[in-house]
py3Dmol code that shows the C-alpha trace and the ligand (Angstrom):
import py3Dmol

protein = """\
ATOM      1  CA  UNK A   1     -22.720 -87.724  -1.378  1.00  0.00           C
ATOM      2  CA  UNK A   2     -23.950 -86.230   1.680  1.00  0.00           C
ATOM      3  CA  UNK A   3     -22.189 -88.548   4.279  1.00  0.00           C
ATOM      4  CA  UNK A   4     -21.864 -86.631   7.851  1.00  0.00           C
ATOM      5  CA  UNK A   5     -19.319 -87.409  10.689  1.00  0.00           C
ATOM      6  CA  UNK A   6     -22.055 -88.581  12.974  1.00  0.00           C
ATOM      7  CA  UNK A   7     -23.246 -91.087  10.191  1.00  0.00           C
ATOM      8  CA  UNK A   8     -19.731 -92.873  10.441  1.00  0.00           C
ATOM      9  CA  UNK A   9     -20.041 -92.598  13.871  1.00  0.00           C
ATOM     10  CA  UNK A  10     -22.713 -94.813  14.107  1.00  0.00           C
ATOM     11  CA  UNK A  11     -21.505 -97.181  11.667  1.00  0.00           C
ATOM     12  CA  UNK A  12     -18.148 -97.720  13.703  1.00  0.00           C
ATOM     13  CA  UNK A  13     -20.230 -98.657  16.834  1.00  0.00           C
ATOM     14  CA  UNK A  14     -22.990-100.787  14.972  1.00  0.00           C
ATOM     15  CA  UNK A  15     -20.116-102.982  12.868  1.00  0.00           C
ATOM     16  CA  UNK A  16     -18.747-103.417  16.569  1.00  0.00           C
ATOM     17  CA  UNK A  17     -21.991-104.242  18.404  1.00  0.00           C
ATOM     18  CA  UNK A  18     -23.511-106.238  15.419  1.00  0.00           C
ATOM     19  CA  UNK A  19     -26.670-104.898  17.221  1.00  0.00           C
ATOM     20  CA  UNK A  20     -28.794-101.414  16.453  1.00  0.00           C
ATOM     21  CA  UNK A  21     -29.868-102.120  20.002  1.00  0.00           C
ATOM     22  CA  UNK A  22     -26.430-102.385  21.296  1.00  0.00           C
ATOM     23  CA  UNK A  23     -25.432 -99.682  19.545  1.00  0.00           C
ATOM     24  CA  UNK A  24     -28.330 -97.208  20.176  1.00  0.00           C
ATOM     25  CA  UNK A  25     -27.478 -97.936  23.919  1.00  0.00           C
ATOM     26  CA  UNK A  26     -23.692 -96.787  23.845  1.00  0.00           C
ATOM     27  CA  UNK A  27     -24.475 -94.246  21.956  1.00  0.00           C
ATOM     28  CA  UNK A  28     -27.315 -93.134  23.965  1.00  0.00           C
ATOM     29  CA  UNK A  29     -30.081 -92.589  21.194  1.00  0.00           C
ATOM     30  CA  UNK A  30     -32.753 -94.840  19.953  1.00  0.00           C
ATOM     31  CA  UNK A  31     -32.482 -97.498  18.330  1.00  0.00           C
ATOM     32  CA  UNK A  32     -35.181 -96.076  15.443  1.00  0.00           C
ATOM     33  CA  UNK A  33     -32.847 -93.351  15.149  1.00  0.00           C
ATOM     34  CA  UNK A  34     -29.707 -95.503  14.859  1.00  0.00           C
ATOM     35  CA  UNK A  35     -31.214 -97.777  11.616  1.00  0.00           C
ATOM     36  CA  UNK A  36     -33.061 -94.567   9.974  1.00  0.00           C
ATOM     37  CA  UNK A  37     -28.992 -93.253  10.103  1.00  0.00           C
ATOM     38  CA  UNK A  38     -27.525 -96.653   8.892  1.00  0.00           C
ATOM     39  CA  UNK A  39     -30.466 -96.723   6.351  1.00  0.00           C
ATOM     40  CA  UNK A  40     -29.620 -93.173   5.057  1.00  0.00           C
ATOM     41  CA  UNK A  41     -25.639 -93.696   5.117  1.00  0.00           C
ATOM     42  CA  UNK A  42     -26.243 -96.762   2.981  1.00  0.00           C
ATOM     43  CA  UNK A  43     -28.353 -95.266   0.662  1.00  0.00           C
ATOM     44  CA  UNK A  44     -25.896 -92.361   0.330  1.00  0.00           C
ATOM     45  CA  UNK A  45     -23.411 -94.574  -0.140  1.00  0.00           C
ATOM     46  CA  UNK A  46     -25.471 -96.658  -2.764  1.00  0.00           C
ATOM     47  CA  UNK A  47     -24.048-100.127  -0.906  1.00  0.00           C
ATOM     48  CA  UNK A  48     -25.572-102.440   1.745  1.00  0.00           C
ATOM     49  CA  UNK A  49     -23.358-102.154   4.977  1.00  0.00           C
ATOM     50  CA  UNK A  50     -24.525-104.579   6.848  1.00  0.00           C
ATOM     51  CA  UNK A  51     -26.517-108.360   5.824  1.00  0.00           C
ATOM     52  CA  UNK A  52     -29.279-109.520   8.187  1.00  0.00           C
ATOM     53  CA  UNK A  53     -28.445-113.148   9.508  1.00  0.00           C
ATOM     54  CA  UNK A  54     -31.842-113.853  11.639  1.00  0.00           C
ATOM     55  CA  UNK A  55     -32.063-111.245  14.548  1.00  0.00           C
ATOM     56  CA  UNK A  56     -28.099-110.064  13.929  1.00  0.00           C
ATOM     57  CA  UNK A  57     -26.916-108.024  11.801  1.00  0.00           C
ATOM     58  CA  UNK A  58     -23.475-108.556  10.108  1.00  0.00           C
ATOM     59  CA  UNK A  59     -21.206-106.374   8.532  1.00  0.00           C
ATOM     60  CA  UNK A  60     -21.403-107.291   4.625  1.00  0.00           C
ATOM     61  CA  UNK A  61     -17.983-107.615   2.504  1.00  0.00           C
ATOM     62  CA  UNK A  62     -18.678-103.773   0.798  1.00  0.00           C
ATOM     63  CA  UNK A  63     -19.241-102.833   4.719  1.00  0.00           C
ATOM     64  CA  UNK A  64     -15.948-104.105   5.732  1.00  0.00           C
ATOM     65  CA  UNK A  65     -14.211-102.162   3.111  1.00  0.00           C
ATOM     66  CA  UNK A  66     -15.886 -98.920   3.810  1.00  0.00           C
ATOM     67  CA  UNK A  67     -15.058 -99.922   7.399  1.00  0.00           C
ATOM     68  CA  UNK A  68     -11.391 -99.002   6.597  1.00  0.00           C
ATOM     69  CA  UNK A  69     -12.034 -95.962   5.004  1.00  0.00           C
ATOM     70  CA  UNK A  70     -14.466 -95.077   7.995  1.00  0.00           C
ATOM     71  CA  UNK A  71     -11.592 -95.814  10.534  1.00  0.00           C
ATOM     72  CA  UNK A  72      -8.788 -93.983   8.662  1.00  0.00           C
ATOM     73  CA  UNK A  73     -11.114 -90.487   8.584  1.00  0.00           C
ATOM     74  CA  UNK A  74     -12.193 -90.725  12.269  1.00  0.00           C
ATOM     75  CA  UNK A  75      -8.679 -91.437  13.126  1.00  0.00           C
ATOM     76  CA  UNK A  76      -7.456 -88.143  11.140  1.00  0.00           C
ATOM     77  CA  UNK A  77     -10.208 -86.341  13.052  1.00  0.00           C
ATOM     78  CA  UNK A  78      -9.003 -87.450  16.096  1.00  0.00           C
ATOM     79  CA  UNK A  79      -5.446 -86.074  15.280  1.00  0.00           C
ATOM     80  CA  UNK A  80      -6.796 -82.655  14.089  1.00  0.00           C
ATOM     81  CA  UNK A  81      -8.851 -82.657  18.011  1.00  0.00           C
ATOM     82  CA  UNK A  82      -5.434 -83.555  19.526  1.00  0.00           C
ATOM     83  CA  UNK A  83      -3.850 -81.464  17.084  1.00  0.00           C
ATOM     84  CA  UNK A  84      -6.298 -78.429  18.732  1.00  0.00           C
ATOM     85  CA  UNK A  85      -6.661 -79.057  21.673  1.00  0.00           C
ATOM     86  CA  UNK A  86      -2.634 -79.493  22.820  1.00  0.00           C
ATOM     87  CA  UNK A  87      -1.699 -76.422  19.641  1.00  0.00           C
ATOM     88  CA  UNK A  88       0.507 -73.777  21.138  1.00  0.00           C
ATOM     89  CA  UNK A  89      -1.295 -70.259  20.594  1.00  0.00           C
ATOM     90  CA  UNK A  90       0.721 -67.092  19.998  1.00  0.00           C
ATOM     91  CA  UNK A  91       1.089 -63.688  20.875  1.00  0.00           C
ATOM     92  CA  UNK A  92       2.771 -60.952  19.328  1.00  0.00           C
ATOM     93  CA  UNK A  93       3.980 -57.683  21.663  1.00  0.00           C
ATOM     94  CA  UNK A  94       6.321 -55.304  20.925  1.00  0.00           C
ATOM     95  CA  UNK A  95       7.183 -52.649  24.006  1.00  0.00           C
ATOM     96  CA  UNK A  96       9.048 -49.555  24.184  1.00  0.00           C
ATOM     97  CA  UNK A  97      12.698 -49.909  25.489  1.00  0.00           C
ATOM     98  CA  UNK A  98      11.705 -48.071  28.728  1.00  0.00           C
ATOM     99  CA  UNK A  99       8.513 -50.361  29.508  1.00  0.00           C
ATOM    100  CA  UNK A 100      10.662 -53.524  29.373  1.00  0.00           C
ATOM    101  CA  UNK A 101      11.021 -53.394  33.036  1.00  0.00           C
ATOM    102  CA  UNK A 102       7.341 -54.219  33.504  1.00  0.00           C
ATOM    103  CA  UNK A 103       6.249 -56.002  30.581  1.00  0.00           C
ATOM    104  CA  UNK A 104       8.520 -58.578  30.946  1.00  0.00           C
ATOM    105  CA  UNK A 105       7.300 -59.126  34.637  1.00  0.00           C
ATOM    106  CA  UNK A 106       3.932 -59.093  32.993  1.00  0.00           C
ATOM    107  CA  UNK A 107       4.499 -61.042  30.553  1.00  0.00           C
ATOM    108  CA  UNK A 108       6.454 -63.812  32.542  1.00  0.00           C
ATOM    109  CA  UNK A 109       3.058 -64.244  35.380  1.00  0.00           C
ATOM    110  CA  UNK A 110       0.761 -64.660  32.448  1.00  0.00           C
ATOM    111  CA  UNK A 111       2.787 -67.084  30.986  1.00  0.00           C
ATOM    112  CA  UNK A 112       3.322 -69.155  34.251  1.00  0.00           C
ATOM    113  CA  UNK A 113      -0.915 -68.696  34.088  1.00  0.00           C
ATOM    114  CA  UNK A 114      -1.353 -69.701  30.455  1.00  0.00           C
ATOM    115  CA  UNK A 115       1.888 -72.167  29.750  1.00  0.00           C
ATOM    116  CA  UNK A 116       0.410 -72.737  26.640  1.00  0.00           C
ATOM    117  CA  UNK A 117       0.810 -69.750  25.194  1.00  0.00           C
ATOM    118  CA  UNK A 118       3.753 -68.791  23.495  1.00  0.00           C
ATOM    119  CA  UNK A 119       4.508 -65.085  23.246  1.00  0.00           C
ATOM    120  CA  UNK A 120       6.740 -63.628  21.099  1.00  0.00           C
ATOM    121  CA  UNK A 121       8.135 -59.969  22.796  1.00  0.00           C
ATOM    122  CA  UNK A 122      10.379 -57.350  20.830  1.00  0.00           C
ATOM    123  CA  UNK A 123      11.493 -54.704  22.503  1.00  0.00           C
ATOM    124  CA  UNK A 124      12.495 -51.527  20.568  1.00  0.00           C
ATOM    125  CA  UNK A 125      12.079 -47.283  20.291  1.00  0.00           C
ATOM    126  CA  UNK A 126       9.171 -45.355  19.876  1.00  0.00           C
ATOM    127  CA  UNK A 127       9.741 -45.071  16.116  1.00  0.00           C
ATOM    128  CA  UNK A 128      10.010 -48.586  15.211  1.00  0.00           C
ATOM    129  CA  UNK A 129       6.735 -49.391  17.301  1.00  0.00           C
ATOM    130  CA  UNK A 130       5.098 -46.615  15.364  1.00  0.00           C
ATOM    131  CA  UNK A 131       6.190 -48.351  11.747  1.00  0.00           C
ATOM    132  CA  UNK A 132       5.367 -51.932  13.224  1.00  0.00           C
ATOM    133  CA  UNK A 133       1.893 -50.374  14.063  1.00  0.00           C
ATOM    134  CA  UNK A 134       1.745 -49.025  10.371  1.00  0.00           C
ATOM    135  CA  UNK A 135       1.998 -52.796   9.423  1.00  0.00           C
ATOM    136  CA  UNK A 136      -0.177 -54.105  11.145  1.00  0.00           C
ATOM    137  CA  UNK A 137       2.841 -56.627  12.558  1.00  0.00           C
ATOM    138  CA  UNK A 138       2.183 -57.125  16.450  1.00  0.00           C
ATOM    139  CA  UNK A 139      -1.630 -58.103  18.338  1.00  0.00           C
ATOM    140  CA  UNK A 140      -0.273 -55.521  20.857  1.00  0.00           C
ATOM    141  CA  UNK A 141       2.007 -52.673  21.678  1.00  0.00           C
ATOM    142  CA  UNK A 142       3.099 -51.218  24.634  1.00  0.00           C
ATOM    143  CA  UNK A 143       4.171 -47.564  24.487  1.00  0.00           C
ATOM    144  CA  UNK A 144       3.943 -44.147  26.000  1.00  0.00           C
ATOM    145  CA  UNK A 145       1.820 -41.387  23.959  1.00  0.00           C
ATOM    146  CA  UNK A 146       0.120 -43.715  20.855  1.00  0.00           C
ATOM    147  CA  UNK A 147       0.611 -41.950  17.362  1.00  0.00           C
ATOM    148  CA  UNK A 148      -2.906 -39.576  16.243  1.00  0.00           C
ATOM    149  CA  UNK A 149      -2.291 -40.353  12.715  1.00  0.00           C
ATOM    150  CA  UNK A 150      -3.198 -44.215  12.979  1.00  0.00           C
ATOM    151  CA  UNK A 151      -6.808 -46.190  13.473  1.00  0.00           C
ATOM    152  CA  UNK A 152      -5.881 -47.257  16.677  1.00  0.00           C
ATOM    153  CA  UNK A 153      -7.688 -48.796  19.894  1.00  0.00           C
ATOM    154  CA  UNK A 154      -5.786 -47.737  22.746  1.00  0.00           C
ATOM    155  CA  UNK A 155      -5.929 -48.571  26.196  1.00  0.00           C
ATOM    156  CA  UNK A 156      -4.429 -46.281  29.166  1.00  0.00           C
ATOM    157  CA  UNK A 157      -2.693 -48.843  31.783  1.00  0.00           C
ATOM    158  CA  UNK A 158      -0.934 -47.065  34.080  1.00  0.00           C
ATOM    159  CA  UNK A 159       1.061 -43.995  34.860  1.00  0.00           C
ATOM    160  CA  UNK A 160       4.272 -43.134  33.763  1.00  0.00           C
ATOM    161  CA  UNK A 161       6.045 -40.339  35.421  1.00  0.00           C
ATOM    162  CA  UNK A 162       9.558 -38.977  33.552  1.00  0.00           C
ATOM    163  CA  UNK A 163      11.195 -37.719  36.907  1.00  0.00           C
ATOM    164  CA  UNK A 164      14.795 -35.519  36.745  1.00  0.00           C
ATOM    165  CA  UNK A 165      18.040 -37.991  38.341  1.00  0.00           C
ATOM    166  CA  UNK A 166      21.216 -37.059  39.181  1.00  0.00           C
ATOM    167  CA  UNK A 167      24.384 -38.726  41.241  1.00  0.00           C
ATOM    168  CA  UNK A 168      24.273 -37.241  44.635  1.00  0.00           C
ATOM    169  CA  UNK A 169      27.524 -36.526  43.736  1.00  0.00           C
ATOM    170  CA  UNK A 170      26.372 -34.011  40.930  1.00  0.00           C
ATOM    171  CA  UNK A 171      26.716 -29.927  42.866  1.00  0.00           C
ATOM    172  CA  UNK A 172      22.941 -29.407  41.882  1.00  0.00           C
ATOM    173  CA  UNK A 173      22.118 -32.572  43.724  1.00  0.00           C
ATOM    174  CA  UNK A 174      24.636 -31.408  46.765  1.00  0.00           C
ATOM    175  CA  UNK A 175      23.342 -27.946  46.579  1.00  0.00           C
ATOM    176  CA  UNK A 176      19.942 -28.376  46.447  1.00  0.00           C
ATOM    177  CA  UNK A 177      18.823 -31.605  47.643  1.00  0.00           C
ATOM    178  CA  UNK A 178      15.344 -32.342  47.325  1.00  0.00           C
ATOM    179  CA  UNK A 179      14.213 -28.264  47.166  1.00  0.00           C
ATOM    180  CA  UNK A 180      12.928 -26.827  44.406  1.00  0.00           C
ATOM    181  CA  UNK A 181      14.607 -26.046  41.403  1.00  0.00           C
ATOM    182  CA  UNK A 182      13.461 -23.933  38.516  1.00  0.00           C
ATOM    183  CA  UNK A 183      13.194 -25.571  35.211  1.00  0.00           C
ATOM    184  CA  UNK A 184      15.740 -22.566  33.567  1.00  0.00           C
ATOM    185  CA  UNK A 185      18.320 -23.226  35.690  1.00  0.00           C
ATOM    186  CA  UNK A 186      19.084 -27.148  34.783  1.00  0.00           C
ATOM    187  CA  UNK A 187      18.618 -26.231  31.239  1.00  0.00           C
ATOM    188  CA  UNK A 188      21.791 -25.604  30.217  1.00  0.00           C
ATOM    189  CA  UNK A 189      23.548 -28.252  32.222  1.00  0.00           C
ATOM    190  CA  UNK A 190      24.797 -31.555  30.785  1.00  0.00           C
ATOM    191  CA  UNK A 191      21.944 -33.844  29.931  1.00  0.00           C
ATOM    192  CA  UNK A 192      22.248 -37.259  29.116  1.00  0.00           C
ATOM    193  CA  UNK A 193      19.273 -38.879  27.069  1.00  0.00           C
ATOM    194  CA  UNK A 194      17.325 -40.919  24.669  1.00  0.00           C
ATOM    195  CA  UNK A 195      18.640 -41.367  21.077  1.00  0.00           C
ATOM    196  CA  UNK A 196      16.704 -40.110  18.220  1.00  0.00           C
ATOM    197  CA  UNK A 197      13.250 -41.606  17.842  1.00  0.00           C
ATOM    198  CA  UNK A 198      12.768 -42.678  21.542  1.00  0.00           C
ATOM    199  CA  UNK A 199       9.193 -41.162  23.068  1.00  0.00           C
ATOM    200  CA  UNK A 200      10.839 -40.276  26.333  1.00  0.00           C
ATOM    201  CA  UNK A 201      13.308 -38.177  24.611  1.00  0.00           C
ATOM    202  CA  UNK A 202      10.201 -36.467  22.066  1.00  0.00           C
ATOM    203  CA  UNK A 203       8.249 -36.239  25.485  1.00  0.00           C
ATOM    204  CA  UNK A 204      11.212 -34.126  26.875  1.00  0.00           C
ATOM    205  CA  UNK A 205      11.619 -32.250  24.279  1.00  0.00           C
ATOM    206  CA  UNK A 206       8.193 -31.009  23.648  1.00  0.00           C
ATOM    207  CA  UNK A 207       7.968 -30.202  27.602  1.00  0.00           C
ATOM    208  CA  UNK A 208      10.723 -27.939  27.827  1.00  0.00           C
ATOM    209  CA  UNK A 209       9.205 -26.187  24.238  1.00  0.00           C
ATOM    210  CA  UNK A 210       5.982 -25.997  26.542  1.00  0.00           C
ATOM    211  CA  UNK A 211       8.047 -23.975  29.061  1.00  0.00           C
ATOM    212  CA  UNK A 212       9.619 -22.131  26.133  1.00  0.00           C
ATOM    213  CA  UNK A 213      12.729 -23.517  26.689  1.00  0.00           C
ATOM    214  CA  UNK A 214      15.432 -24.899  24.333  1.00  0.00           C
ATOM    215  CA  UNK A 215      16.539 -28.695  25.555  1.00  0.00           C
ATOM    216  CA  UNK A 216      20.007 -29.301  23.920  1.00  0.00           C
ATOM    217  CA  UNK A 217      21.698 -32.970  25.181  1.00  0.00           C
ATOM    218  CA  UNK A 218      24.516 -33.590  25.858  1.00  0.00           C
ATOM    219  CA  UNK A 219      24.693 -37.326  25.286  1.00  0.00           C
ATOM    220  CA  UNK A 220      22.989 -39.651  23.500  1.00  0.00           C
ATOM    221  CA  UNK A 221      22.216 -43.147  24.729  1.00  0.00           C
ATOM    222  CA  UNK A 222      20.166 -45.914  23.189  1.00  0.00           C
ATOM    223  CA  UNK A 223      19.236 -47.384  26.708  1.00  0.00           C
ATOM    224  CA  UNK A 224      17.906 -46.470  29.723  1.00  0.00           C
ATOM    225  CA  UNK A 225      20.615 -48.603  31.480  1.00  0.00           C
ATOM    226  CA  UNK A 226      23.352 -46.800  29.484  1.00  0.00           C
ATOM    227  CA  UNK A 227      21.678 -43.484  30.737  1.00  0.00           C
ATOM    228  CA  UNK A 228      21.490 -44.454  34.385  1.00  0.00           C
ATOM    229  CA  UNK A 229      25.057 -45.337  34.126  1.00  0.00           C
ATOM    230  CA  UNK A 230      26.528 -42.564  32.925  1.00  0.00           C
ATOM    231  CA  UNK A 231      24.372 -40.088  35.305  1.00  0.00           C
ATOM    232  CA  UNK A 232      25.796 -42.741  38.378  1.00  0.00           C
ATOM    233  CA  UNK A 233      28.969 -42.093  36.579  1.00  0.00           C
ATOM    234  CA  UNK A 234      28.360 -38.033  36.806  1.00  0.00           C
ATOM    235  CA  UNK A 235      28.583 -37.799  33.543  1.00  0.00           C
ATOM    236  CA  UNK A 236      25.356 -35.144  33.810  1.00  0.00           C
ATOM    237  CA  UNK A 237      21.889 -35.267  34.944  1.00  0.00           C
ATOM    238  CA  UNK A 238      19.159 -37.560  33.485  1.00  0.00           C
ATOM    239  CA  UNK A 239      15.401 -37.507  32.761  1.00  0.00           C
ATOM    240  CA  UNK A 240      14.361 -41.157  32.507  1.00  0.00           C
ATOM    241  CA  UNK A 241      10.802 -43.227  33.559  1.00  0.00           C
ATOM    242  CA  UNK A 242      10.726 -43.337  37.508  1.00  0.00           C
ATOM    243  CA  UNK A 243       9.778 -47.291  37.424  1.00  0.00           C
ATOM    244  CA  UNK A 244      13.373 -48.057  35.308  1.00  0.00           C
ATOM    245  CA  UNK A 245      15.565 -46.813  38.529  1.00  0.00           C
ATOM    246  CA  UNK A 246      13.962 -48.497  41.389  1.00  0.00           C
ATOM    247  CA  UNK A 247      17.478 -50.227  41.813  1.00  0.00           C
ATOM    248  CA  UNK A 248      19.299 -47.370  42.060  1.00  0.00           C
ATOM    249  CA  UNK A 249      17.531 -45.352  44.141  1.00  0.00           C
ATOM    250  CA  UNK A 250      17.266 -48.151  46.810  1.00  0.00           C
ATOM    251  CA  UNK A 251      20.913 -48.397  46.562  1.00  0.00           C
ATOM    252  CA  UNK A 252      21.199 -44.376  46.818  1.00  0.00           C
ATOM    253  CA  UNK A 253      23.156 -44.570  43.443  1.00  0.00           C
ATOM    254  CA  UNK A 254      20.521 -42.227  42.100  1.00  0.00           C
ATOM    255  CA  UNK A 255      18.264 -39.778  43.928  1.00  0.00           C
ATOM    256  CA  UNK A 256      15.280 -37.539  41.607  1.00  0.00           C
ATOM    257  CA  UNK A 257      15.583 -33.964  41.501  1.00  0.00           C
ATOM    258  CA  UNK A 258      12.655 -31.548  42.937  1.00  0.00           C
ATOM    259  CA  UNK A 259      12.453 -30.014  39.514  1.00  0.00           C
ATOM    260  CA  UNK A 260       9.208 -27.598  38.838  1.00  0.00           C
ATOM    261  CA  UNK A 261       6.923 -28.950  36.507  1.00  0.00           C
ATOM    262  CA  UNK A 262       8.500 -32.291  37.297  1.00  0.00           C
ATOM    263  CA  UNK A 263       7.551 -35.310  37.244  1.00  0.00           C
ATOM    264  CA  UNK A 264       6.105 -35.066  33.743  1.00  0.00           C
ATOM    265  CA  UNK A 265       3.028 -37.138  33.779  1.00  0.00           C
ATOM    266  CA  UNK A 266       2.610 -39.342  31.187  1.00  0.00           C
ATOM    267  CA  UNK A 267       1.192 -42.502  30.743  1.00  0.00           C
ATOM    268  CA  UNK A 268       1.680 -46.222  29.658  1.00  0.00           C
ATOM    269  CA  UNK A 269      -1.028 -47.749  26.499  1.00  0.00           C
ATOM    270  CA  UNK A 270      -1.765 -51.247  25.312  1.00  0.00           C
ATOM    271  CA  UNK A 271      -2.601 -50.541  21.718  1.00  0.00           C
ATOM    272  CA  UNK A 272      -3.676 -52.534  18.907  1.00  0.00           C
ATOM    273  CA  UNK A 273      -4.802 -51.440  15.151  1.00  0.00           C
ATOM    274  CA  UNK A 274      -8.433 -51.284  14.706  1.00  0.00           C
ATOM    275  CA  UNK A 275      -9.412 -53.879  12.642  1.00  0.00           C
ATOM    276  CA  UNK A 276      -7.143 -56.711  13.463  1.00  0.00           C
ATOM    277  CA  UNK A 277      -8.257 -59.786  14.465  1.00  0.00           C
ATOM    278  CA  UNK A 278      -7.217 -61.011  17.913  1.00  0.00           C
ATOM    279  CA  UNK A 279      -7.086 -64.146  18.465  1.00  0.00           C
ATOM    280  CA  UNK A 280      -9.064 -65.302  21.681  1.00  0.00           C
ATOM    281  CA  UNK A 281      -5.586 -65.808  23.996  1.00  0.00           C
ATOM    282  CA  UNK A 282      -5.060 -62.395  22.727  1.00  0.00           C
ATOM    283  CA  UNK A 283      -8.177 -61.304  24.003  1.00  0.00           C
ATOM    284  CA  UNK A 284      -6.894 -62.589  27.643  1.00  0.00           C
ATOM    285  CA  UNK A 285      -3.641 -60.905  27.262  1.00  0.00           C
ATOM    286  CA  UNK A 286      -5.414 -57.703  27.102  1.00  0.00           C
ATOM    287  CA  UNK A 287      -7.814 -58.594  29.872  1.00  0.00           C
ATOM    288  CA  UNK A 288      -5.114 -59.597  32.532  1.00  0.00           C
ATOM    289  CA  UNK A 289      -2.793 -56.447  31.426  1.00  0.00           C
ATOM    290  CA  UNK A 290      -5.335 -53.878  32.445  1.00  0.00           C
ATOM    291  CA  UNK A 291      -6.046 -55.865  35.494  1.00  0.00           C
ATOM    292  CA  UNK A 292      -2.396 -56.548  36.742  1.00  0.00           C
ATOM    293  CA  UNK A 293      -1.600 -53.326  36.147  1.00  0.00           C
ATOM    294  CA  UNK A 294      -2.442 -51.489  39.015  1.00  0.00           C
ATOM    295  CA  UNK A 295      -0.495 -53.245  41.179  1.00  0.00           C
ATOM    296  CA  UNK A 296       2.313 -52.382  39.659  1.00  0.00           C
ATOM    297  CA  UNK A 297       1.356 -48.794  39.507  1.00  0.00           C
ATOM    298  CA  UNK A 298       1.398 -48.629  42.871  1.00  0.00           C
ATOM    299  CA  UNK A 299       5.098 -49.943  43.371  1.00  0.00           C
ATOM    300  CA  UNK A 300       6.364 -47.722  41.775  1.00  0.00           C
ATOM    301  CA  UNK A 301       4.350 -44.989  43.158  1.00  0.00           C
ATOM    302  CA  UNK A 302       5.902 -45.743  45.988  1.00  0.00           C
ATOM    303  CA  UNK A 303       9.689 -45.671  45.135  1.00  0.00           C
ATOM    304  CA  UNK A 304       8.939 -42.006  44.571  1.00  0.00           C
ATOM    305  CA  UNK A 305      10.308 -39.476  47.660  1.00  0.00           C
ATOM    306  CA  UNK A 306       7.963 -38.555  49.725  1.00  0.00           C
ATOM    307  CA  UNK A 307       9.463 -34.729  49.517  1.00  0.00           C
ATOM    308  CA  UNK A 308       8.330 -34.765  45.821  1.00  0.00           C
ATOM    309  CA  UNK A 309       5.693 -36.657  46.188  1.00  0.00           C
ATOM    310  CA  UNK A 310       3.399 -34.602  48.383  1.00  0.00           C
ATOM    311  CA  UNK A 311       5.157 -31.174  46.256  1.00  0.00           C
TER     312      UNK A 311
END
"""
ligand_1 = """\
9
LIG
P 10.940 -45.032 24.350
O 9.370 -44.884 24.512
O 11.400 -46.240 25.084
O 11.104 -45.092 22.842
O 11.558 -43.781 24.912
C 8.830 -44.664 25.741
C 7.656 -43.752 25.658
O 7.105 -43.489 24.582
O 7.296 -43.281 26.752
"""
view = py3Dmol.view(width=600, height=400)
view.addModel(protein, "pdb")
view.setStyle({"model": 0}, {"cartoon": {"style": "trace"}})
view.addModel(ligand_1, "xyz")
view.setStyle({"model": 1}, {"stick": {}})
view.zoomTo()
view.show()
């Protein structure tokens, strides 16, 4: 049987309208056209619909049946359009720990744009996002340097400078204030950093190799609050993403060191597998990430001392 949608259509309006004419009117086509679809429904069917009565046309008792059936399947189509049209789309992200300042800003104005959307956010280390990536699990990531060994597409969206903190307490930071100091002599001092696994802790490590120097921590936090706690706390100095202490420097609980070779310029990337299939909110997530993100590049550009700054 080779019935179409638009055939039962037609059928619903003409067992309404008793009238091809009416019903080529309301449905804006010609009347021709509406019997030469009636004709072919019935003959597809293998049943008369509808029983001539002089010039009206009346629904015949096979007509009235297939009536029913007519009504039930436009109704169920007209679920599955509400059914699209009100469906709640998803998103998956997963961020490194040290971006969830900013993604979850991010993430909360497209949502207020696109209420609709739900997005689904999980915020872990550098290591997990690499395994997750492996998988195939999340539409996006957000992380610092994306892995070479994967078929990824990757997208730079803004800077990310790792910038040297200490209490103003701390002697260095009494000493020295914001003049220079060489990367040898904070070397040895008390560090506290990233656990095993972060990136900003690999990114560290592989800077002070650069510089032929050996990084040894002295602590070992999971979180960049616990970090910025324990350097308020004086506990040693700290090497954390300048847009996760904002707070603290406002509040002078912090201050960044005027370390050489510092800050270490890295940079934030939306990444997705090659090959994966985004879906078309997905597609928008993407768009208004690399848009929005300038602006908040610039803030917090502009936490940053001027002193080191213009170094
Ligand atoms: P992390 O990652 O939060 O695991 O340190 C950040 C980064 O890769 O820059």
């Amino acid at each position: 049987m080779n019935i179409t949608l638009k055939q039962l259509k037609i059928f619903e309006v003409v067992a309404e309208t008793q009238s091809y004419t009416r019903a080529s009117e309301r449905l804006n086509m010609t009347q021709p056209a509406v019997s030469m679809q009636m004709r072919q429904l019935e003959e597809n069917m293998g049943v008369s619909l509808f029983e001539r009565q002089g010039k009206k046309i009346v629904i015949s008792s096979i007509g009235k049946q297939v009536r029913e059936h007519e009504r039930n399947i436009l109704k169920q189509l007209q679920s599955l359009e509400n059914f699209l049209q009100n469906k709640e789309e998803q998103i998956t992200i997963s961020a490194a720990t040290t971006a969830n300042h900013f993604v979850t800003h991010m993430i909360s104005k497209f949502s207020n744009l696109n209420p609709k959307v739900n997005i689904k956010l999980d915020i872990t280390n550098r290591e997990t996002l690499v395994t997750q990536l492996q998988n195939y699990a999340p539409d996006f990531v957000i992380m610092g340097e994306p892995p070479k060994k994967l078929d990824l597409v990757s997208q730079k969206i803004m800077e990310n400078p790792l910038v040297v903190i200490a209490s103003p307490d701390h002697p260095i930071a009494k000493e020295r204030g914001f003049n220079k100091i060489l990367m040898n002599e904070i070397v040895e001092m008390p560090f506290v950093v990233r656990e095993e696994g972060s990136g900003t802790r690999a990114a560290i490590h592989t800077h002070f190799e650069q510089h032929e120097l050996e990084f040894v921590s002295s602590y070992e936090m999971s979180s960049n609050e616990s970090i910025k706690h324990a350097v308020v706390a004086g506990l040693g100095l700290g090497i954390v993403a300048l847009h996760t202490i904002k707070l603290e420097l406002e509040a002078k609980k912090l201050m960044i060191l005027n370390v050489e070779d510092f800050p270490l310029e890295r940079y934030w990337n939306l990444v997705s597998r090659k090959g994966k299939r985004l879906s078309t909110c997905a597609l928008e997530f993407q768009k208004f990430i690399l848009e929005s993100a300038s602006s908040y590049q610039q803030s917090y550009r502009d936490i940053m001392p001027k002193e080191i700054r213009n170094k």
